[in-house]
N, C-alpha and C positions, 0 to 999 in steps of 0.2 A: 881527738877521740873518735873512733869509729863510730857511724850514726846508730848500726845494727847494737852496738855495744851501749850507748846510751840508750837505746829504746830499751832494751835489757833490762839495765839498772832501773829507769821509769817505770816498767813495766814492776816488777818486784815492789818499789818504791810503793807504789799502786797497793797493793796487793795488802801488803802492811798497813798500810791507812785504813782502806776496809774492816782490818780486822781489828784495829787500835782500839777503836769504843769499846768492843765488844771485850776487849782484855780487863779495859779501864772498870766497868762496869763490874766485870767478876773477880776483880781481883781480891788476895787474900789482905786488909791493910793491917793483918799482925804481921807481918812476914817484913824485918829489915830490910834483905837485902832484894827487894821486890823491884825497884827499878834496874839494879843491878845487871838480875835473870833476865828480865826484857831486854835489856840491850846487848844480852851474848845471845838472846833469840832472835833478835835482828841482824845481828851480825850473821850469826850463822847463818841464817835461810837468804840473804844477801850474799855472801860468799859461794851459798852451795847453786843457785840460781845461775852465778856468774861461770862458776868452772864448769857446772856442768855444758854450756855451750860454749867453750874457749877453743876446741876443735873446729868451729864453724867460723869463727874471728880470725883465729891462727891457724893454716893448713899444717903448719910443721908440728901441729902439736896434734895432730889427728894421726898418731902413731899405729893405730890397730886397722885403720881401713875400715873398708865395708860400707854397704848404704844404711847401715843403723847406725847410731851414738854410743860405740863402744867406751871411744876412749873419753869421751865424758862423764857416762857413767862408773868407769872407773875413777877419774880423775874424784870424782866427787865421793866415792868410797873413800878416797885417802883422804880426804878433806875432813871426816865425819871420824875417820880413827882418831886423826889429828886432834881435831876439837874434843873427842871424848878423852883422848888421855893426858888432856890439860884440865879439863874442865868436870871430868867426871864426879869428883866430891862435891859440888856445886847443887845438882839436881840429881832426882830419883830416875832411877836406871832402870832401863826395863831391855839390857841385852847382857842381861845373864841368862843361865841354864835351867834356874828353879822353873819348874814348869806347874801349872796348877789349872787342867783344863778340866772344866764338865762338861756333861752331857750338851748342853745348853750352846755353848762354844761347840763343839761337834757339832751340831746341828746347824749353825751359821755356816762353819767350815763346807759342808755338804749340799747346803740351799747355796752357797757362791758358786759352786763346781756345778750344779742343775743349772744355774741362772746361766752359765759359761757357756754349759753343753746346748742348752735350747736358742740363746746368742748365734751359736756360732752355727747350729741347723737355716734360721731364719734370717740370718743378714750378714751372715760371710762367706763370701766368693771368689776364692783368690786362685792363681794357681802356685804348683809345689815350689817352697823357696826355704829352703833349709837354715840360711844364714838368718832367717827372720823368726821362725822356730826356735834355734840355740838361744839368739837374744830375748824373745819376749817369756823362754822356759827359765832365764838365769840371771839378766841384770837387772830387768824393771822392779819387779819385787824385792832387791835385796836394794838397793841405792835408797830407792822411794820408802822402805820402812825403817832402815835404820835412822834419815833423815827424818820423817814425818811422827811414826810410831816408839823408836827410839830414841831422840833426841828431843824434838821439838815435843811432844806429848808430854815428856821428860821434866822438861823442865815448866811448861803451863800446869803438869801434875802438882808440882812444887809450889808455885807463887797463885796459884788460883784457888777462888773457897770450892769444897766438897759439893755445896748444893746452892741454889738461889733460889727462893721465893719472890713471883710476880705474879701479885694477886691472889688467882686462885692458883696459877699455876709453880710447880717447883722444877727448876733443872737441876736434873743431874750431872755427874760427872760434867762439868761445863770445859773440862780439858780436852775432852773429846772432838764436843762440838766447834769448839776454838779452831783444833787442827782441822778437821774435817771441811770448815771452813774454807781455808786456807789450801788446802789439798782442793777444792775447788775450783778457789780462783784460780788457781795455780794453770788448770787445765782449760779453766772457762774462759777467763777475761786474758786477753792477749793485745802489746799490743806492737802495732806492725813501725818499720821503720822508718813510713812515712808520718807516724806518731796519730795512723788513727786506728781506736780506740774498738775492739768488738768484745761481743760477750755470746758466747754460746750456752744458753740456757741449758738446752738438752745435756749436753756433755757436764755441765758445774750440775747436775743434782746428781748425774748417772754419778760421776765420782764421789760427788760429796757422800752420798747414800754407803757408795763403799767404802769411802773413806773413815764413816763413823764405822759402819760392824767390825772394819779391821781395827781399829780404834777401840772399840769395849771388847775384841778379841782381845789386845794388847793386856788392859788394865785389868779383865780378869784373870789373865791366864798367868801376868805377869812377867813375860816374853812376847818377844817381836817374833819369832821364829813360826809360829803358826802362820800367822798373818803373813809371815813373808813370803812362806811356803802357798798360801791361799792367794797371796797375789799373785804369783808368778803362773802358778795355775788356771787363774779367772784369763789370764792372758794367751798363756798356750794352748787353751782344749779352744777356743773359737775357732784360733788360727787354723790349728790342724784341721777341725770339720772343715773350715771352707775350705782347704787344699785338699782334702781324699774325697769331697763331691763329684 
């Protein structure tokens, strides 16, 4: 086994541990099939993890070219149809068409594209690169929410309680915070093929932070499709400002 491909799995493996108490602790224990959903949520975020870098392992599978992760990021769209149209009646779905957004959600939607726009004034400097444009306007957003917002929210929505009391304090929606979690580490803690271990603070709150709005986007709105649309966006308006400076 490729060392890059075990760091991989490690790495993920990782990843899951971190967030393991935190499932334990809020989980629903009326819910049967509660161990069940956990282990098609490890599988899944294990598999989507893996394919998405299998162009990097495998050159011949790196079909679409380019210096971005196209064909990963496809690879792992089909990965994610795959798994939902096996698994769909399993857990709650949130990549239907009902839509149900208020004002409150626009308002999030609109503070990400300001937080994007002043981003991409004060700390981006690039110059003009089109094929990095198309990507960061079209595949981040859609792979990353149907996985994260779609799926995985999907099913922690299902086997998790509604609220928790600790102390004084009460959490909400703790489905959120679960993924958003995870959507953190995902981006924060890395770890390299010499198997050591970093974590980039800055970058795991910057995501996490966005990972929960896109997150309580989801659960209110009851689609991904805002959120997907807001992420693809938080990504392409920086890019462009630092390219037409």
């Amino acid at each position: 086994m490729s060392i890059y491909l075990l760091s991989n799995i490690l790495e993920s493996l990782l990843h899951i541990a971190f967030l393991t108490p935190f499932l334990f602790f809020l989980r629903n224990e009326s819910k049967r099939d509660t161990m069940v959903l956990v282990g098609l949520f490890i599988i899944y975020y294990l598999v989507n993890n893996l394919v998405v870098k299998l162009p990097f392992y495998y050159s011949s599978l790196n079909i679409f070219g380019g210096q971005w992760n196209w064909s990963g990021k496809v690879y792992t769209i089909v990965w994610s149809i795959i798994f939902i149209s096996i698994f769909q009646n399993r857990f709650k779905n949130f990549i239907g068409f009902q839509f149900n957004i208020s004002r409150r959600i626009w308002g999030l939607f609109f503070f990400i594209l300001l937080v994007a726009f002043v981003a991409g004034i004060l700390f981006y400097f690039k110059p003009w690169d089109t094929e990095t444009l198309l990507f960061q306007a079209i595949l981040p957003g859609i792979d990353e929410e149907i996985a994260f917002r779609g799926i995985m929210l999907g099913i922690l929505t299902t086997i998790l309680v509604t609220k928790k009391r600790i102390g004084r304090w009460q959490i909400h929606h703790p489905e959120i915070w679960a993924v958003s979690l995870l959507f953190g580490f995902v981006h924060g803690i890395k770890l390299s093929a010499d198997l050591n271990l970093t974590f980039d603070a800055i970058y795991f709150i910057h995501t996490f932070i966005l990972g929960w709005i896109w997150g309580y986007m989801t659960v209110k709105s009851k689609s991904i499709y805002l959120s997907m649309l807001s992420h693809n966006l938080s990504n392409f308006i920086p890019n462009l400002i630092g390219m037409l400076k």
